[in-house]
N, C-alpha and C positions, 0 to 999 in steps of 0.2 A: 487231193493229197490225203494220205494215210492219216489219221494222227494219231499219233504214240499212244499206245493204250494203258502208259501208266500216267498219261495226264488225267485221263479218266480217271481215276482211282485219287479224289483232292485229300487220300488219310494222312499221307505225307506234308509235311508243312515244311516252307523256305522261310528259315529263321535272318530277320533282319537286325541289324542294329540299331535303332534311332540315336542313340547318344551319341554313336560314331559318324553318322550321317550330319547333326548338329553341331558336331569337332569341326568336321571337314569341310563345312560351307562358311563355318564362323569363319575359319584359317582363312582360304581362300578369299573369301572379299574383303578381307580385313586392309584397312587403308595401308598399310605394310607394304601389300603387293601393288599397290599404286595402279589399281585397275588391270592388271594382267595383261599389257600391251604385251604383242608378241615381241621377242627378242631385245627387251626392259629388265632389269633385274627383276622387278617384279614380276614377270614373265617367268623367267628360266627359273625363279624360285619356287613356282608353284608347278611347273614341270619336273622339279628333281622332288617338290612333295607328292606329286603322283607317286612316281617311280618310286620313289620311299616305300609308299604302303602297297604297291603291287610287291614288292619285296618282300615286306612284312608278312603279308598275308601268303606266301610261299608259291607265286604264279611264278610263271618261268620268263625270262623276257623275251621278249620276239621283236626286237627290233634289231637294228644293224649291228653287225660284227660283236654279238650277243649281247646287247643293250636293251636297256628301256627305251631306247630313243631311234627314231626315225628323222633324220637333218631334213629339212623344210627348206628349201633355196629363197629367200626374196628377198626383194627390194621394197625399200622401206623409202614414200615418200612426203614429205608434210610440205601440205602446197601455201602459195603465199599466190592467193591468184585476185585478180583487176577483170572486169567486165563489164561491157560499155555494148548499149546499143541505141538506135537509131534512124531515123528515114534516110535513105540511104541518099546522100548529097550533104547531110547536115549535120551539126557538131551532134556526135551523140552522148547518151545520158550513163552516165558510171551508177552503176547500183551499189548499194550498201553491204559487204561482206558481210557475210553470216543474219543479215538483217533481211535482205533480197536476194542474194545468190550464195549458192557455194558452187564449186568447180573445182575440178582434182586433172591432172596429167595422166590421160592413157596410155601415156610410156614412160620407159624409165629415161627420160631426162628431164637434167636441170632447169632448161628455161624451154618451153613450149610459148608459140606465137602463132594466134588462127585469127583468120578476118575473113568473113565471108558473106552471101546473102543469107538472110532464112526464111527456110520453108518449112511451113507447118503441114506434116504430114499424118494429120490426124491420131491415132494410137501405134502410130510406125509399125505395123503387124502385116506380115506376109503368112499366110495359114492354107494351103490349099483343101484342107481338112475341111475349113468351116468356110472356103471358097468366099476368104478375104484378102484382098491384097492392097494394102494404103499406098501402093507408090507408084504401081500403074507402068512401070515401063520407066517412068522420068529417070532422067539423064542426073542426079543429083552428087556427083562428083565433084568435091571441092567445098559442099553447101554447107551448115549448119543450120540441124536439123530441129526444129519446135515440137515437141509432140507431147499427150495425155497420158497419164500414166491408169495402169487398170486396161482393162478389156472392152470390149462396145455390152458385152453383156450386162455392163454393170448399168448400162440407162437402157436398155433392151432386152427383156428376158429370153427372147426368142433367137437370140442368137450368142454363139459361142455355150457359157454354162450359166449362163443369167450370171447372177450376184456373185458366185462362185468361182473365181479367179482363178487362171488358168496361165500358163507359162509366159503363155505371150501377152498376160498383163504385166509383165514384173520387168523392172527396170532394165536387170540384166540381161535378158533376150532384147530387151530394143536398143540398145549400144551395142549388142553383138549383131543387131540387123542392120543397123545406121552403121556399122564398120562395112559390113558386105556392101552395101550401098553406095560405099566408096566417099561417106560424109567425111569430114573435117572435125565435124564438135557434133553433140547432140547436145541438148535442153527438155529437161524435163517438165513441164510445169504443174506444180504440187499443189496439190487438195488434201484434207486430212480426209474428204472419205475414199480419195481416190488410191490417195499412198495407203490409206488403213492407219495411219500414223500421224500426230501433230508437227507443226513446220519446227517446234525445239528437237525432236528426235535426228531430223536431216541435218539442221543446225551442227549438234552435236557429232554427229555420226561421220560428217562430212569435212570438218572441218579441224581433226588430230592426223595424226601420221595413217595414209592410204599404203598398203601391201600389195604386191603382187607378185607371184610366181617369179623368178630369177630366169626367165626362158624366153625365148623369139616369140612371137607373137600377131600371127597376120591370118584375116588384116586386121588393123584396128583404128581409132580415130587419133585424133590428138590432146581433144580435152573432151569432156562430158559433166555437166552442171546439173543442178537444179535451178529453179525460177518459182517464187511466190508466183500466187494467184493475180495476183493484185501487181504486180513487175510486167508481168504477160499481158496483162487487162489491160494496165496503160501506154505500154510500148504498142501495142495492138493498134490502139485507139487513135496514135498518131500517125500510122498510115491507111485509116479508117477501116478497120477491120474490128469488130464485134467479137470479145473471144466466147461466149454462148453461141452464136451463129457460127462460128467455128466447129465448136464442139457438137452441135445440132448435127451438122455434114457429116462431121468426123462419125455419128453413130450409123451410118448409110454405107451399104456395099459399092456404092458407085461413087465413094469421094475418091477424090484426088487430090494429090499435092498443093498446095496453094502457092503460092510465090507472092512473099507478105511485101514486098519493099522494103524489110526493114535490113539494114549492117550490123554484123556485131563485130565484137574484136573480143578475144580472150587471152591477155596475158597472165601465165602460172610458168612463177618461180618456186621450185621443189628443191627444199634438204632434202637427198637422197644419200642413202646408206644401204650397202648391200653386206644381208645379214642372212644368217642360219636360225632358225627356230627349231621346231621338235613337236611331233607327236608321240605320245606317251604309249607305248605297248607291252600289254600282257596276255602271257595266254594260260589257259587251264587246259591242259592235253585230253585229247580223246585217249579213248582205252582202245580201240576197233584199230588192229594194223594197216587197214586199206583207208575207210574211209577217215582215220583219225589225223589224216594231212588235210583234210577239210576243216571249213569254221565256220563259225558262227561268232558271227562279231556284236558286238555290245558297244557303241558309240556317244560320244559327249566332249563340248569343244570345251576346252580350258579357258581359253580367251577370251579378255572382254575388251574395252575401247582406251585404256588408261588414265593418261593425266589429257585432259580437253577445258573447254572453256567453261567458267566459274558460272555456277547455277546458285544464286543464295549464298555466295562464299564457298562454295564446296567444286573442285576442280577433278576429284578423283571419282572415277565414271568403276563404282566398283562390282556390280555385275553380281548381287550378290545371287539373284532366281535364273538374269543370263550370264552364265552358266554355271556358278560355283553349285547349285543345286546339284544342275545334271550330272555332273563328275563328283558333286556325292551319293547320289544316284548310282553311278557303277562303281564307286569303290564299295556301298554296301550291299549292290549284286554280287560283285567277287568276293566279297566276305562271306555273304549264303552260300557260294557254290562253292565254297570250300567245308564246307560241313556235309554236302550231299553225294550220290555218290557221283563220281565223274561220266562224261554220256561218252559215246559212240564217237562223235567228231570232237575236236576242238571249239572252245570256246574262247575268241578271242577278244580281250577290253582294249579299245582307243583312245585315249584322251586326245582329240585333235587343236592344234593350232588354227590359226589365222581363219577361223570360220566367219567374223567380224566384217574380214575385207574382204568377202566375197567366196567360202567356203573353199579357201585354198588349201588349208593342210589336209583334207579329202580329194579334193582334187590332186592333191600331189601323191597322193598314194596310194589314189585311181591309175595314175599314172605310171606309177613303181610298185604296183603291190608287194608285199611282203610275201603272201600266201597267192597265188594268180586266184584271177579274180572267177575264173571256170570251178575252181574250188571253194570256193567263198558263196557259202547255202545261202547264206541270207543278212540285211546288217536290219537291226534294231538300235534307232535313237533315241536319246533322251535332250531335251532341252526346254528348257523352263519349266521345273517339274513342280508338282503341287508342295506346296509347303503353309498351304491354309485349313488342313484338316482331314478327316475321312470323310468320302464320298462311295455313295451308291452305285456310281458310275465310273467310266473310266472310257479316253478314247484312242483310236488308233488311224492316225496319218495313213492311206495307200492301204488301207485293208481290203478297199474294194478291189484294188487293182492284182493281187497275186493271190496265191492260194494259202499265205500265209494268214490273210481274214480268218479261215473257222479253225486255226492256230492259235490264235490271237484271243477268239472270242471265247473258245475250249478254257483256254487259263483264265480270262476273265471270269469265267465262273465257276471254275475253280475256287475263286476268293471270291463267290457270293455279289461279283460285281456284272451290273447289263455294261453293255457296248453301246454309248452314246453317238450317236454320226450327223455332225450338224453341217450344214454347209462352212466349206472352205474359203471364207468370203477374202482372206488374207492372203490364201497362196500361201497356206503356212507348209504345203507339202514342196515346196519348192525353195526354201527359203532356210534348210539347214544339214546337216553336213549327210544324210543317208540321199543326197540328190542327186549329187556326182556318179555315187554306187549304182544309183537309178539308172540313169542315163548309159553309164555301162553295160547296162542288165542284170543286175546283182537286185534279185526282190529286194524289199526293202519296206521297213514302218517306222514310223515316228511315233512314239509312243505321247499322248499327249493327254493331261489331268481330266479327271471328271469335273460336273459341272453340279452335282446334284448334290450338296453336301449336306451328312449328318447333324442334327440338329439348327440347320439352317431354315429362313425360308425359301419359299419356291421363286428359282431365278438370282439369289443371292451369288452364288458362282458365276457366273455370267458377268454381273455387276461389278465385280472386283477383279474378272480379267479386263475388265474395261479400263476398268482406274489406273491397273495396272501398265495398260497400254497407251494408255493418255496421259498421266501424269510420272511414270517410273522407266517405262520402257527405255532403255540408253540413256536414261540420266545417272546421275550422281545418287539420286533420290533411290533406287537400285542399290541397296544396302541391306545388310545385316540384322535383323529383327527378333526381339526377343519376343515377338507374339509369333515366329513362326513356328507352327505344329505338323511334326512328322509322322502322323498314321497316315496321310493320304499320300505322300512321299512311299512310304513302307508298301504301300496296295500298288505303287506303279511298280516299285523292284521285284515284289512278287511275284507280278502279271508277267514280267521285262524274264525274271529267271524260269520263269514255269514255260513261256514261249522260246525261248531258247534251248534249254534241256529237249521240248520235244520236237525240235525243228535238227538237233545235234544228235539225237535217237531217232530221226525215220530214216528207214532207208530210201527214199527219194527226197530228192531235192524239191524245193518249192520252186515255183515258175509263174510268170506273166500269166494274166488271162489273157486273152486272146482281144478284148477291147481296151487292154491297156497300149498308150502309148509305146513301153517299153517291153524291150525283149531280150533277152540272153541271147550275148554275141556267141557266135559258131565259136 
C-alpha cells in the first residue's frame, strides 16, 4: 500500500482535547448511567450523549432516516438457571449459582430444559488448518458437551500459535462448534490462565441480563455454562476420570471424545424482553466525488454490563477504561478532525452497542451496513484505552495481518512513538467490535495502549494491565479515577487520526495479506 505522502511530512499536528476527553469518560461511567446496559435508561442516555456531541462538534449523521442512531434488534435475557450433575443412575449434585456455575439460554425463550450424557471433548476445535479435529466423526447429537477453554498451543508451543490465542481458543467459536455438532448444552471449564481472566469476571459477566440479536438463529444449542476448575475436578472424580489426564489427551492430535458417564440437567428460566438499542453514527464527508462514498470508520462500544451482582456493596458494573475511555477516545478524534482539513473519503465514528454480549451492535451492522461494506476502506478500534500516562510505545491489534501495518506504524512515528507487538496470549484480536468487520473482509486494527511508559520503570505497564485485568476488568471496581492521566490517551487519538486521514487519502484501498485468515468478500 501507498502511503499518503503527507503522513510523511509529521509538521502538521492533530490537536486533541484532554479536558474534553476527561468530561466525557467522567460522564459516561458515572453511577448515573447505572453501568450502560444496552436498552436501560442508563444506556439510551449515554447514546443520546454521543449523538449530543457528534452534533455539537458539526458531523453529519449517518444513521437511519437521517439520524444518529442505527436500531439494534434484541432480545434481552437474565437467566434464573439450576444445574445438576452426576453418574449417570444416581441422585445428582446441584452446584452453587454464581459460586460453581453460570448458564445463560441460547435462545430466545423463557424456560429452556436439557438433560443429557457429557462428553468431554477435549478444546472442542475442528481446524483443518492446523490438521485438528477433537470430535472425530462421533455422533454427539443430543450430548452436552465438557470441554477447555484456550487452544492446545497454550501447554504445547508447537502446535497451533503456542501461547498466542487463536480463534478457536475463545469461547465463542466452541458453542458455535458444539451447535454444529448438533449438542444440546456446552460446558466450559474455567482456569484464570485458560480464560486469561479470574472466576469473579465470568461470575459477573454471566450472570446480568445476556442479549442477543432479535433474529432466527441455526443451529444453536439450548443452554451454554461455564464450570469452576474444582466443579469439573469433582464431578470427574466420581465416575473416575482425572480431569489433568484429561486435559494431558485433550493436548494430542489423536484425542477423542470421551464419554465420561456423567448426566447433567440444565434448568434456565429467562426474563425476556425484546428491545431496540442503537449504535451511535457520525460521519466527517470526504471532499473526492467518487471515492467520498467510501469510509473509514473509527470504532468504540458504548456499552458496558450495568446493575450485576454486589462486589464490596457496589452493584453498578460502570466500565469506566471498558469502554467510556474508548468513546472518549473518538469523540476527541472527531474533535481533531474537525480542525484539519477534511480527506478524500469519508470518515466515519461508531459508537456501538451490545459489544458486552457478544459483539452484537457490529454484528448487526455487518449485517445492515450503512455505507456496503465493499466501500468501507478499513475500521479502526479503540477499547480500553490508556488513561495511565505517555508512553514510548503504542500497539496495534491485526497489523500484521493487512496492509494497514506500515499505515499504522507511519503515524506512529509520526508522534515519536515505536510499534510494540507482544504476543496475543488473550485473543484480544478477536474479542471486540472491529472482528465482525474482520471476518467480513473489511481490514481492520484495534488500536491498543503502549506498554513503555514515561517516567516509569521497566515493565511497570505490563504490571498494571495485569491488575487491571485481575482485579477491575468487569467489576464494579472499573470506575472513574482521578489519577487518571490523558497524554497516553491523546498519543492513541493522534496515532487513531493520522491512520485514518492517510488510509481516507490513498487512492487504494488496503487489503488482506495473503497469510491472513481473512479476505475481502467479491
Amino acid at each position: 500500500m501507498i502511503i499518503a505522502a503527507f503522513l510523511l511530512q509529521v509538521a502538521f499536528a492533530v490537536p486533541v482535547d484532554t479536558a474534553a476527553m476527561d468530561a466525557h469518560l467522567r460522564f459516561l461511567s458515572s453511577d448515573l448511567l447505572e453501568g450502560r446496559a444496552p436498552a436501560t435508561r442508563g444506556g439510551r442516555i449515554a447514546a443520546e450523549y454521543i449523538a449530543a456531541q457528534f452534533e455539537a462538534l458539526g458531523l453529519e449523521p449517518a444513521g437511519t432516516n437521517g439520524t444518529y442512531f442505527q436500531p439494534i434488534a434484541l432480545v434481552g435475557m437474565t437467566p434464573q438457571p439450576t444445574f445438576a450433575w452426576g453418574k449417570a443412575g444416581r441422585p445428582a449434585e446441584s452446584l452453587a449459582y454464581r459460586d460453581a456455575f453460570v448458564a445463560w439460554g441460547e435462545r430466545p425463550e423463557a424456560d429452556i430444559s436439557s438433560d443429557g450424557d457429557v462428553v468431554f471433548v477435549g478444546y472442542g476445535i475442528r481446524a483443518a488448518e492446523w490438521k485438528w479435529d477433537d470430535y472425530k466423526g462421533a455422533d454427539l447429537r443430543g450430548k452436552i458437551l465438557l470441554m477447555l477453554v484456550n487452544d492446545p498451543g497454550l501447554v504445547d508451543s508447537t502446535v497451533f500459535l503456542g501461547k498466542i490465542l487463536t480463534y478457536y481458543g475463545r469461547w465463542t467459536y466452541k458453542l458455535e462448534e458444539a451447535a454444529r455438532q448438533g449438542a444440546t448444552g456446552a460446558i466450559l471449564i474455567h482456569t484464570t490462565e485458560s480464560a486469561t481472566y479470574p472466576w469473579d469476571v465470568v461470575r459477573g459477566s454471566w450472570s446480568v441480563e445476556q442479549f442477543k440479536l432479535d433474529q432466527p438463529q441455526s443451529p444453536n444449542l439450548a443452554f451454554a455454562g461455564w464450570v469452576t476448575e474444582a466443579s469439573a475436578r469433582a464431578a470427574l472424580s466420581q465416575v473416575g476420570f482425572n480431569l489433568d489426564s484429561l486435559s494431558r489427551a485433550a493436548a494430542r492430535r489423536d484425542f477423542r471424545p470421551v464419554s465420561t458417564g456423567l448426566r447433567a440437567a440444565a434448568r434456565i428460566h429467562s426474563a425476556l424482553r425484546r428491545v431496540a438499542s442503537e449504535n451511535v453514527v457520525a460521519r466527517w464527508p470526504g471532499t473526492d466525488a467518487r471515492v467520498g462514498q467510501e469510509a473509514v470508520l473509527i470504532a468504540a462500544h458504548w456499552d458496558h454490563k450495568g446493575i450485576g451482582p454486589a462486589v464490596r456493596g457496589d452493584s453498578v458494573y460502570n466500565g469506566a477504561e471498558d469502554n467510556a475511555s474508548g468513546v472518549a477516545a473518538i469523540l476527541g478524534a472527531a474533535q481533531a478532525l474537525t480542525h484539519l482539513p477534511r480527506p478524500a473519503r469519508s470518515i466515519v465514528l461508531i459508537a456501538t452497542t451490545a459489544e458486552e454480549s457478544g459483539l452484537l451492535g457490529s454484528q448487526g451492522y455487518v449485517q445492515r451496513p450503512l455505507i456496503p461494506l465493499a466501500r468501507t476502506a478499513a475500521v479502526l478500534n479503540l477499547d480500553v484505552t490508556n488513561v495511565r500516562g505517555a508512553t514510548r510505545d503504542i500497539g496495534g491489534l491485526g497489523m500484521d495481518r493487512s496492509t494497514l501495518g506500515p499505515v499504522f506504524e507511519a503515524a506512529a512515528h509520526a508522534e515519536s512513538l515505536t510499534v510494540q507487538s507482544q504476543p496475543d496470549v488473550r485473543g484480544s484480536f478477536f474479542r471486540s467490535d472491529h472482528f465482525p468487520f474482520a471476518r467480513a473482509g473489511v481490514p481492520a486494527l484495534s488500536i491498543k495502549p503502549g506498554i513503555d511508559f514515561v517516567g516509569r520503570p521497566k515493565g511497570w505497564g505490563e504490571e498494571q494491565e495485569n491488575i487491571y485485568n485481575q482485579q477491575r476488568y468487569h467489576q464494579p471496581s472499573d470506575e472513574y479515577r482521578s489519577s487518571f492521566r490523558y497524554d497516553g490517551l491523546a498519543q492513541e487519538v493522534r496515532v487513531t487520526v493520522r491512520t485514518a486521514l492517510a488510509v481516507a487519502n490513498n487512492p487504494q484501498l488496503p487489503r488482506w495479506l495473503p497469510s491472513s485468515e481473512f479476505q475481502r468478500q467479491p
